[in-house]
N, C-alpha and C positions, 0 to 999 in steps of 0.2 A: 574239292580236290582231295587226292588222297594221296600220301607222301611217306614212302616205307621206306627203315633205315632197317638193316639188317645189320645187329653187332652179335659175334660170339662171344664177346668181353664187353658188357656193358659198361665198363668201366672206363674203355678204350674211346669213348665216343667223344668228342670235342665240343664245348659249351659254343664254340664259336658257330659249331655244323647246327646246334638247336638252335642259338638263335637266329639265324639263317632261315632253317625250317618254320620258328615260330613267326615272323616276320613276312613270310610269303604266305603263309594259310591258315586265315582267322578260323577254321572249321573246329580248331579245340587238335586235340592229344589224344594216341590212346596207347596203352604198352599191350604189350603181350609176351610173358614169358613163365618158366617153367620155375618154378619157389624152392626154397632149399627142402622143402618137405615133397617135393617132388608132384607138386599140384602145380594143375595149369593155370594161370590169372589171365584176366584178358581186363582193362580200367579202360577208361574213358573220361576226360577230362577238359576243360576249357578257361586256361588258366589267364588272370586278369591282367598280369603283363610276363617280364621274360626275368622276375627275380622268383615270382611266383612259381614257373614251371621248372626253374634252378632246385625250389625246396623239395619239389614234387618227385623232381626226377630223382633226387638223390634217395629218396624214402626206396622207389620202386631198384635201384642199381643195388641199396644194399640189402636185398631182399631175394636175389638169385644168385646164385655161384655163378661162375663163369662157364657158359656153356659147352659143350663137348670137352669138358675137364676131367 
């Protein structure tokens, strides 16, 4: 299953909405987004429960500005 969140402020995104997400599709994580050096990232990931993908996400949210900013 594939399950796409679109945020223009990753910041804005609700832990309650991931684990939600994480909870309905064992298939693992991936981000995609655009880094303050202006390179595109695209990860992948399959995190072991939903404190795991809490530290994960936070790495990848402070690692991009806020989109259309």
């Amino acid at each position: 299953m594939c399950l796409i969140i679109l945020a223009n402020d990753p910041k804005s995104l609700k832990y309650d909405d991931l684990e939600t997400a994480y909870k309905r599709n064992s298939d693992g994580f991936g981000v995609m987004y655009i880094n303050k050096s202006n390179k595109f990232i695209a990860d992948k990931f399959n995190p072991k429960n939903f404190s795991e993908l809490k530290k994960l996400f936070l790495i990848f949210i402070n690692q991009t500005p806020r989109i259309n900013s």
